[in-house]
N, C-alpha and C positions, 0 to 999 in steps of 0.2 A: 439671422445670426451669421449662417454665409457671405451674405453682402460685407455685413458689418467686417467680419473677417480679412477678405480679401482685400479693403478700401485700408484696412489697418497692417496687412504683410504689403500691398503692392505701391499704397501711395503713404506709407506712415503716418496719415491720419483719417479721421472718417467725417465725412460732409453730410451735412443735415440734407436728407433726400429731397424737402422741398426747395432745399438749393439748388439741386441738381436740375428739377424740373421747371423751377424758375431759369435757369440758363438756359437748359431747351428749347422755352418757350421764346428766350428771347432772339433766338437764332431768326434772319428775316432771311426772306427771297434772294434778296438782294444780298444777301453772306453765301446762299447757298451756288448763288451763281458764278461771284467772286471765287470758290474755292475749285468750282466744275473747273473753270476758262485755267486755272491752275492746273489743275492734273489730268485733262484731257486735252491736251496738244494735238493738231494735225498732223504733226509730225511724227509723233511717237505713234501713233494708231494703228493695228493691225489688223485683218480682216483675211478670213479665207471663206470661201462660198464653194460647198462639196455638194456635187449633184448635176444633173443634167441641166444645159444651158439651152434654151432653144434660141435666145432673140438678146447677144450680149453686147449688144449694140445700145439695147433700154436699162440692163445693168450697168452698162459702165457710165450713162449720163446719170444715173441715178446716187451714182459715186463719188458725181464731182462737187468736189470739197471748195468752197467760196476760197 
């Protein structure tokens, strides 16, 4: 009844759940990849490495971004 609930205050109306898991299902690889290369930019990417560093020479090749 929760479900049912919140599908009916958040989206004003309520979807048949095997619809829901019918669209899931139809999400492929190839959608999943499309959306990554969308919100993972090389450019926006941030990265910190806290700790002792002994050999930052093998870090930083290991950092290089194509």
């Amino acid at each position: 009844m929760m479900w049912i609930g919140e599908h009916l205050l958040g989206y004003g109306e309520i979807h048949d759940p095997q619809e829901i898991i019918s669209q899931v299902e139809a999400v492929t690889p190839e959608d999943l990849s499309r959306v990554a290369r969308d919100l993972f930019r090389a450019r926006d990417l941030n990265l910190a490495i806290i700790g002792p560093i002994e050999d930052r020479k093998s870090i930083e090749a290991l950092l290089k971004l194509p």
